[in-house]
PDB file of N, CA, C and O in Angstrom:
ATOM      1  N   UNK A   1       0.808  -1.208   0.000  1.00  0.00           N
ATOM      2  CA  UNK A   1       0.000   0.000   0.000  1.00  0.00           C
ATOM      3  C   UNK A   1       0.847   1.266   0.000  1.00  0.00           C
ATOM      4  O   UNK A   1       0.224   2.304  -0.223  1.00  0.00           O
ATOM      5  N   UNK A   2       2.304   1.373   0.234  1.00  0.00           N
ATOM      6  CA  UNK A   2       2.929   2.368   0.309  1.00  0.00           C
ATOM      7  C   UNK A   2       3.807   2.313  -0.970  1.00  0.00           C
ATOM      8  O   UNK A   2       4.950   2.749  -1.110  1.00  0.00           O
ATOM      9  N   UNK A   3       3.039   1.698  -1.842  1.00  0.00           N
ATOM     10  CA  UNK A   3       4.325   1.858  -3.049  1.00  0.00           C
ATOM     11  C   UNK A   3       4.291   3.034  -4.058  1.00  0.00           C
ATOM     12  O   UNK A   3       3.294   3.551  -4.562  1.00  0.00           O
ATOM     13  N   UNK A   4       5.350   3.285  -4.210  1.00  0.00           N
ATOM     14  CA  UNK A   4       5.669   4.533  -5.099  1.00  0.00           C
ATOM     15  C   UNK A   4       5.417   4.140  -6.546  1.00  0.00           C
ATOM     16  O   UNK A   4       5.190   5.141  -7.226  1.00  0.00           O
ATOM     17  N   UNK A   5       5.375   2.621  -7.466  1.00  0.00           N
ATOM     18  CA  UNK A   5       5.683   2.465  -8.657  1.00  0.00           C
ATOM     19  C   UNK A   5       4.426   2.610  -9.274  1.00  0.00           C
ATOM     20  O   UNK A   5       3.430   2.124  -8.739  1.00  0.00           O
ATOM     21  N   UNK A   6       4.357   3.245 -10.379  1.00  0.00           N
ATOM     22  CA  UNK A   6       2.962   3.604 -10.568  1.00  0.00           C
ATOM     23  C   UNK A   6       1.852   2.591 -11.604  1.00  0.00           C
ATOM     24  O   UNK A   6       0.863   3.041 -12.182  1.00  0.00           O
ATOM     25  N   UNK A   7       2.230   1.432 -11.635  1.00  0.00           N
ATOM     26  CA  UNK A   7       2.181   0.269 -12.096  1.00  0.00           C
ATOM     27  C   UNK A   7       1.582  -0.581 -10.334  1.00  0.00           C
ATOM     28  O   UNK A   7       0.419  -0.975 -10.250  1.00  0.00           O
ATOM     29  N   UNK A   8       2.105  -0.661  -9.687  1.00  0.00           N
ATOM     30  CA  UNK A   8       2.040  -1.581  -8.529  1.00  0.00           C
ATOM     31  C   UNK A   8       1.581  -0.667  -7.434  1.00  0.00           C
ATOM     32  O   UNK A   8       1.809  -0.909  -6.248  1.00  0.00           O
ATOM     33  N   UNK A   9       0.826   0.555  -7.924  1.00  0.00           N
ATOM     34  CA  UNK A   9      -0.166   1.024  -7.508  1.00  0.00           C
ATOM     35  C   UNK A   9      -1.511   0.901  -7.888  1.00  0.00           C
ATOM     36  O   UNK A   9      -2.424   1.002  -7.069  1.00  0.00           O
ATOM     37  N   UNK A  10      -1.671   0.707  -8.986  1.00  0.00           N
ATOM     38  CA  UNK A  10      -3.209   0.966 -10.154  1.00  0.00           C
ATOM     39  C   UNK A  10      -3.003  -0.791  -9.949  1.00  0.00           C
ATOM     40  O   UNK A  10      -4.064  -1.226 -10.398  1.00  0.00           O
ATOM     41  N   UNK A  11      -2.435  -1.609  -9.642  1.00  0.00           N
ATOM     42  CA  UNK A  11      -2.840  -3.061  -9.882  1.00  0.00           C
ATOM     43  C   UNK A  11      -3.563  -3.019  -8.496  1.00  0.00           C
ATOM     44  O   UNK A  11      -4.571  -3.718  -8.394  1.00  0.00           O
ATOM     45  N   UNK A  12      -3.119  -2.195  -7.295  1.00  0.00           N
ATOM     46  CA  UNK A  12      -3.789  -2.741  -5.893  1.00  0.00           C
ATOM     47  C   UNK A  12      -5.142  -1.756  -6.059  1.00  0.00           C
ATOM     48  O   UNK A  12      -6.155  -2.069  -5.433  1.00  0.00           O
ATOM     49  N   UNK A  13      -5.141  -0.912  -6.664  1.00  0.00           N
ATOM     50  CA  UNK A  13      -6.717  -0.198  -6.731  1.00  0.00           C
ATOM     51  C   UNK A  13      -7.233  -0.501  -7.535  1.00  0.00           C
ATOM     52  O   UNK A  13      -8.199   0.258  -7.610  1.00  0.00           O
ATOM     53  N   UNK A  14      -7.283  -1.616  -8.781  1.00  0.00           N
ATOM     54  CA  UNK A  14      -7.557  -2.585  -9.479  1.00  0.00           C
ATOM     55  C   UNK A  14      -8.165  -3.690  -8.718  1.00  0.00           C
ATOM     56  O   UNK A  14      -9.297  -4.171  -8.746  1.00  0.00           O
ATOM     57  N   UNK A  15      -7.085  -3.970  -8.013  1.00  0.00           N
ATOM     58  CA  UNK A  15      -7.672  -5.364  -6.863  1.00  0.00           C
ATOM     59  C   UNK A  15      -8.622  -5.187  -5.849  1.00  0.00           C
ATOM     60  O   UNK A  15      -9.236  -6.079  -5.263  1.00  0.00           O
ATOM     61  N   UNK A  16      -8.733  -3.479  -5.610  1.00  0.00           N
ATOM     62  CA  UNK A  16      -9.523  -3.288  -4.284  1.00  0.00           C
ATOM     63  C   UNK A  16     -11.436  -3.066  -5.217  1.00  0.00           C
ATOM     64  O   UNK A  16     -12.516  -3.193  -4.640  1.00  0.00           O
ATOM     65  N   UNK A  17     -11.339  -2.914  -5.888  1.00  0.00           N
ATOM     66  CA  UNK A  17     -12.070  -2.922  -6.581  1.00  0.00           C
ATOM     67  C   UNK A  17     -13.145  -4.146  -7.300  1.00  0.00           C
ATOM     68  O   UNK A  17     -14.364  -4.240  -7.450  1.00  0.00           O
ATOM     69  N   UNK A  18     -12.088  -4.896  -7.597  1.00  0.00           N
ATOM     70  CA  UNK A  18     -12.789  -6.262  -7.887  1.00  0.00           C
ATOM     71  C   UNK A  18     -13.194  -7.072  -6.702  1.00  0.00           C
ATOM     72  O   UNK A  18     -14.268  -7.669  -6.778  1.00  0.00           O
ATOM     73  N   UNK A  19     -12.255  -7.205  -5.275  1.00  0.00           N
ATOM     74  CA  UNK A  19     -12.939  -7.685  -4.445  1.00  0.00           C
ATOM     75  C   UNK A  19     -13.929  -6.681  -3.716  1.00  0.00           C
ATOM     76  O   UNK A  19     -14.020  -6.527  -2.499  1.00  0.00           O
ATOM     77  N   UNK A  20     -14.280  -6.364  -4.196  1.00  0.00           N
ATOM     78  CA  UNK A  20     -15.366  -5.132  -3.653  1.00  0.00           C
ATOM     79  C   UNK A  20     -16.704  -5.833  -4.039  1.00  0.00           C
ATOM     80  O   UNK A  20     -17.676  -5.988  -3.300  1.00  0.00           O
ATOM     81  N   UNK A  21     -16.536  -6.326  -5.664  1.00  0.00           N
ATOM     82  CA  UNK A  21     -17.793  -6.622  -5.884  1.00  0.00           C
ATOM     83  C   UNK A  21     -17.988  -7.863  -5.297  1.00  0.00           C
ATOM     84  O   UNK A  21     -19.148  -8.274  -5.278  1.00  0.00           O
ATOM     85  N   UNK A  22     -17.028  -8.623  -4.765  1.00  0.00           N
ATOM     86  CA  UNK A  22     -17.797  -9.717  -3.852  1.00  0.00           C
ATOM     87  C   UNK A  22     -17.859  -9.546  -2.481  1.00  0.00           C
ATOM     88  O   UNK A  22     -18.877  -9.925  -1.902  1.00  0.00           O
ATOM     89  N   UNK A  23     -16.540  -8.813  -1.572  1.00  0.00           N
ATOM     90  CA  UNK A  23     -17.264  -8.892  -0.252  1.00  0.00           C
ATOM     91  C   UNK A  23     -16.796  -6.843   0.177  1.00  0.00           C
ATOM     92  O   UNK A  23     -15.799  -6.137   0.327  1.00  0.00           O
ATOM     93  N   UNK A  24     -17.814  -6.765   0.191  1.00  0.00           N
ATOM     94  CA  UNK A  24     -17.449  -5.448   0.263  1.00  0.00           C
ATOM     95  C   UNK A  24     -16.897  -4.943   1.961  1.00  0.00           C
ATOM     96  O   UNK A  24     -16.145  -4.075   2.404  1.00  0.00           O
ATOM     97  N   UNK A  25     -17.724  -5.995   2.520  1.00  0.00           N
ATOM     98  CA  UNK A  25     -16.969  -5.618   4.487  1.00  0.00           C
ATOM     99  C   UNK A  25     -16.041  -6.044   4.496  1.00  0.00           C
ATOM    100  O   UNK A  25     -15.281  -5.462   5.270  1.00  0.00           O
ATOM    101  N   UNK A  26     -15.622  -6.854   3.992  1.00  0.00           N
ATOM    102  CA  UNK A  26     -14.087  -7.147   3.801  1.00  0.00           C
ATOM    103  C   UNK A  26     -12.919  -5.743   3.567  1.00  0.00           C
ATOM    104  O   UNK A  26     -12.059  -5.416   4.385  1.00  0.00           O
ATOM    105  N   UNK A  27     -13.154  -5.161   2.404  1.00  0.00           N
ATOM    106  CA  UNK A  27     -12.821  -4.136   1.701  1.00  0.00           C
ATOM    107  C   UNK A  27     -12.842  -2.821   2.416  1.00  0.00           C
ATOM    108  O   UNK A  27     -12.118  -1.863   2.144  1.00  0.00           O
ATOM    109  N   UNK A  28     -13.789  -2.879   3.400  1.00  0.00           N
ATOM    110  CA  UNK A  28     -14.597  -1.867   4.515  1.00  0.00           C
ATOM    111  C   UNK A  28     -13.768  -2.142   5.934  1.00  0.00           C
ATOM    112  O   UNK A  28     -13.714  -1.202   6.727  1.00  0.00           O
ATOM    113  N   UNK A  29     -13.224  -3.196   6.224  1.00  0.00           N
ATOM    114  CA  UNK A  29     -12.420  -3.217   7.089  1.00  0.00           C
ATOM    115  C   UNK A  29     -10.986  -2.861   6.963  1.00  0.00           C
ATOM    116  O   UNK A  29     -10.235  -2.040   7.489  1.00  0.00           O
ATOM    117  N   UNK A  30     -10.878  -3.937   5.927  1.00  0.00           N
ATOM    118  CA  UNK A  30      -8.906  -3.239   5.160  1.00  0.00           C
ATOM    119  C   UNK A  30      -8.685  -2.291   4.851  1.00  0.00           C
ATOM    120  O   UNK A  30      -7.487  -2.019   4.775  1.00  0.00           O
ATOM    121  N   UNK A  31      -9.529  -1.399   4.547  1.00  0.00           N
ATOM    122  CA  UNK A  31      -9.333  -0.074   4.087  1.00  0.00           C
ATOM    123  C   UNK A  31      -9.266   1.176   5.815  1.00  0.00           C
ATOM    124  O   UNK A  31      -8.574   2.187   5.933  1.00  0.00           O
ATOM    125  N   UNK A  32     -10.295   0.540   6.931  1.00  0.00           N
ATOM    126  CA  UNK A  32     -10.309   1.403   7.588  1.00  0.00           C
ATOM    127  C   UNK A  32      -8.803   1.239   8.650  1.00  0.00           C
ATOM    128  O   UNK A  32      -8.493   1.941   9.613  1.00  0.00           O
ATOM    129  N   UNK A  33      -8.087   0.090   8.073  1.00  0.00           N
ATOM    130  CA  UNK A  33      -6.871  -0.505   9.298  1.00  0.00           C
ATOM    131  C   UNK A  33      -6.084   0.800   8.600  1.00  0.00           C
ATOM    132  O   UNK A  33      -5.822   1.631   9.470  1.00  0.00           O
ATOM    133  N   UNK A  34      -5.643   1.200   7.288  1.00  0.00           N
ATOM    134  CA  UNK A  34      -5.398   1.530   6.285  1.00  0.00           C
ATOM    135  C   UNK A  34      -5.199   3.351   6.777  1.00  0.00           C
ATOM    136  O   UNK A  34      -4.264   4.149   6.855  1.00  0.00           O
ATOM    137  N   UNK A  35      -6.447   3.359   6.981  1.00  0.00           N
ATOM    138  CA  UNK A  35      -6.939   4.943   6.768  1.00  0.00           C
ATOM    139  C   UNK A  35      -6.156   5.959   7.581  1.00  0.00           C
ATOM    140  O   UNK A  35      -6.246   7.103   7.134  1.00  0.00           O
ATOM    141  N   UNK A  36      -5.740   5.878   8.186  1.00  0.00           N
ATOM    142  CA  UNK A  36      -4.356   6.474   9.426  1.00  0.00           C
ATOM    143  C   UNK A  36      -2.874   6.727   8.939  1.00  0.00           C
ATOM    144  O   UNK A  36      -1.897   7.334   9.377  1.00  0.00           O
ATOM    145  N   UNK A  37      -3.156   6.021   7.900  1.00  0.00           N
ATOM    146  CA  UNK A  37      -1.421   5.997   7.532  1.00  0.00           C
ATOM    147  C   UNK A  37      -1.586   7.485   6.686  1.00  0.00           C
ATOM    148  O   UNK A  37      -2.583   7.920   6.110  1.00  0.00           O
ATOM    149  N   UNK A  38      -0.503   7.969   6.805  1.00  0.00           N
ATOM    150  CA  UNK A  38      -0.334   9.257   6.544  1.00  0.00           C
ATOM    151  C   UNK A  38       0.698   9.288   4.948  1.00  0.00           C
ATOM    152  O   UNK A  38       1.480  10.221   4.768  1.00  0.00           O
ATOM    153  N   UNK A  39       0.593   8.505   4.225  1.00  0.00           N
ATOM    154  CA  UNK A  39       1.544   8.152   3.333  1.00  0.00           C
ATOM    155  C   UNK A  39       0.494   8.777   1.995  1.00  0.00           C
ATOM    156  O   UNK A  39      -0.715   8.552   2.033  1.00  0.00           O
ATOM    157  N   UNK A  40       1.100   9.541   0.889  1.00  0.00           N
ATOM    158  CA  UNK A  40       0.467  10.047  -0.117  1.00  0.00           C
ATOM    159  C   UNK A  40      -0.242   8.432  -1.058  1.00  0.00           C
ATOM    160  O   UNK A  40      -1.394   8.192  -1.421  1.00  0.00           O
ATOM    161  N   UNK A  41       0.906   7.688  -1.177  1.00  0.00           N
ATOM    162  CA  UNK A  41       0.679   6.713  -1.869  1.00  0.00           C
ATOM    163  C   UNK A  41      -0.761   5.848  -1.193  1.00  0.00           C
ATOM    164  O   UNK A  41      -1.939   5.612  -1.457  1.00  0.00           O
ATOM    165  N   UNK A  42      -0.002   5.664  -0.439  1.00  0.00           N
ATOM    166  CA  UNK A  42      -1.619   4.635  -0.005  1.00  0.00           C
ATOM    167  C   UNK A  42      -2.649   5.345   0.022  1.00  0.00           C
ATOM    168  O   UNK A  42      -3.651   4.738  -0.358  1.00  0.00           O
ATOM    169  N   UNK A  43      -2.894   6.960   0.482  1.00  0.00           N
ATOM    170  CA  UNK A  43      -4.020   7.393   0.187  1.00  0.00           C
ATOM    171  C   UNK A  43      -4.549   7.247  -1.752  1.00  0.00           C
ATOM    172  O   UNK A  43      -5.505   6.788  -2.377  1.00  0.00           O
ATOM    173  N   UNK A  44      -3.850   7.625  -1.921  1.00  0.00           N
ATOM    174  CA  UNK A  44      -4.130   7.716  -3.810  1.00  0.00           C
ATOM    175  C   UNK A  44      -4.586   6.189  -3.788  1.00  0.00           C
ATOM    176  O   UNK A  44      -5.754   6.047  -3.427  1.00  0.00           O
ATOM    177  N   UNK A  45      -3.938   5.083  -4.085  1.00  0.00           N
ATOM    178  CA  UNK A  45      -4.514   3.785  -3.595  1.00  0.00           C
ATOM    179  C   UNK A  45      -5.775   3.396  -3.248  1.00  0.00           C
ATOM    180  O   UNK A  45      -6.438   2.565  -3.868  1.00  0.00           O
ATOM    181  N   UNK A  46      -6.229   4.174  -1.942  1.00  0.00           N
ATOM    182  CA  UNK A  46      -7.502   4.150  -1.677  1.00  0.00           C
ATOM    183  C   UNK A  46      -8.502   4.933  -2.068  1.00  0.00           C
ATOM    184  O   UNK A  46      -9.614   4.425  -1.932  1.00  0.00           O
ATOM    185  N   UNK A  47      -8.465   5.997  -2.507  1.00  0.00           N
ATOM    186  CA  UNK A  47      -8.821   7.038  -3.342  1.00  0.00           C
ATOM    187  C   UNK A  47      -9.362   6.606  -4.574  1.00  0.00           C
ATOM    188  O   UNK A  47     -10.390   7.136  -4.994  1.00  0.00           O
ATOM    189  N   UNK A  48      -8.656   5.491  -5.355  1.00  0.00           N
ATOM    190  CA  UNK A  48      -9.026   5.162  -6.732  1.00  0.00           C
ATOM    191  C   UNK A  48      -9.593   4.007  -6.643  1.00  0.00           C
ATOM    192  O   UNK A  48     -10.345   3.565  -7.512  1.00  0.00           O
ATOM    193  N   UNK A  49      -9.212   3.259  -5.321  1.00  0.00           N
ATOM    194  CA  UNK A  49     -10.040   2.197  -5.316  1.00  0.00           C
ATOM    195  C   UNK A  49     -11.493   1.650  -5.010  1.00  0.00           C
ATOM    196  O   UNK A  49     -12.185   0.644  -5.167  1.00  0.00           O
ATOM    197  N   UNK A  50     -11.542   3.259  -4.340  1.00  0.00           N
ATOM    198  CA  UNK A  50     -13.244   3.163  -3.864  1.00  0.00           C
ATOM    199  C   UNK A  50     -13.976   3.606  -4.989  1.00  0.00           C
ATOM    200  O   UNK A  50     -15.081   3.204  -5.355  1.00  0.00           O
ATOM    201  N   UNK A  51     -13.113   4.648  -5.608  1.00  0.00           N
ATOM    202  CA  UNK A  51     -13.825   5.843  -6.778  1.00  0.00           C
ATOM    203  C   UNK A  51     -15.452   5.375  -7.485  1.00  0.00           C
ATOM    204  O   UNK A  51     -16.366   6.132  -7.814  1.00  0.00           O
ATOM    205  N   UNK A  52     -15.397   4.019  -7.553  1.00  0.00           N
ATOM    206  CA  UNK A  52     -16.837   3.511  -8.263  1.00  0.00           C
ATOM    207  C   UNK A  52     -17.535   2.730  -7.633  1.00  0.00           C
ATOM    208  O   UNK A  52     -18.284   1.900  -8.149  1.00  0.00           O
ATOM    209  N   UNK A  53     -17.280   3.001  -5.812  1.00  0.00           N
ATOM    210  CA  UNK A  53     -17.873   1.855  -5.125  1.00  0.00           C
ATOM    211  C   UNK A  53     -19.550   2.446  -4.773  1.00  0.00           C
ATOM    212  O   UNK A  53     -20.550   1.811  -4.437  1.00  0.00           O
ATOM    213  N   UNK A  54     -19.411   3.449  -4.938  1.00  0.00           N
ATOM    214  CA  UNK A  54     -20.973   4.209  -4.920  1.00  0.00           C
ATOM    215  C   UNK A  54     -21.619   4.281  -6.351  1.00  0.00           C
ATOM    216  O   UNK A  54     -22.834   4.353  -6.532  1.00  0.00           O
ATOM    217  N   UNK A  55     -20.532   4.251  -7.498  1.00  0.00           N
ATOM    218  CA  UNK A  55     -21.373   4.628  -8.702  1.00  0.00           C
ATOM    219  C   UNK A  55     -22.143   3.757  -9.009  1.00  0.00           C
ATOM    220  O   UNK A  55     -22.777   4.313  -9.906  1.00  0.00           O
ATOM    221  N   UNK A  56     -22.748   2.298  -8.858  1.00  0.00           N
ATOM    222  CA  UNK A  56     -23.710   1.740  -9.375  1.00  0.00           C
ATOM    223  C   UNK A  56     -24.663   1.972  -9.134  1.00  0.00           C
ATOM    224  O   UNK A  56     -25.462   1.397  -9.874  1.00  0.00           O
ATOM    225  N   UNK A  57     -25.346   2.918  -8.008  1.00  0.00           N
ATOM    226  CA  UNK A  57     -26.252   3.129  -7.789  1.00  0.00           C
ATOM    227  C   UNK A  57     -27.105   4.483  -8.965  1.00  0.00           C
ATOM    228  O   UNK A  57     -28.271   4.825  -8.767  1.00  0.00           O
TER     229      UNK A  57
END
């Protein structure tokens, strides 16, 4: 979650994404262990990975 490469960033907000559509409390927990870290990267990370977790509605 703290990676700088911008490749092996978009694959983990890729991944947070797809397991979203199956367990989303899952996704809702890892993300909130997550949410404290003060690191640019992992925010962007999480940032892109939620980005469409509301849009189906």
């Amino acid at each position: 979650m703290k990676e700088e490469d911008k490749d092996v960033k978009k694959s983990n907000w890729l991944g947070l994404r797809e397991v979203t559509k199956k367990d989303l409390e899952l996704v809702f927990e890892f993300l909130q262990k997550w949410a404290e870290v003060k690191d640019k990267n992992t925010k962007w990370i999480m940032k892109e990975g939620i980005k469409k977790l509301f849009a189906k509605e």
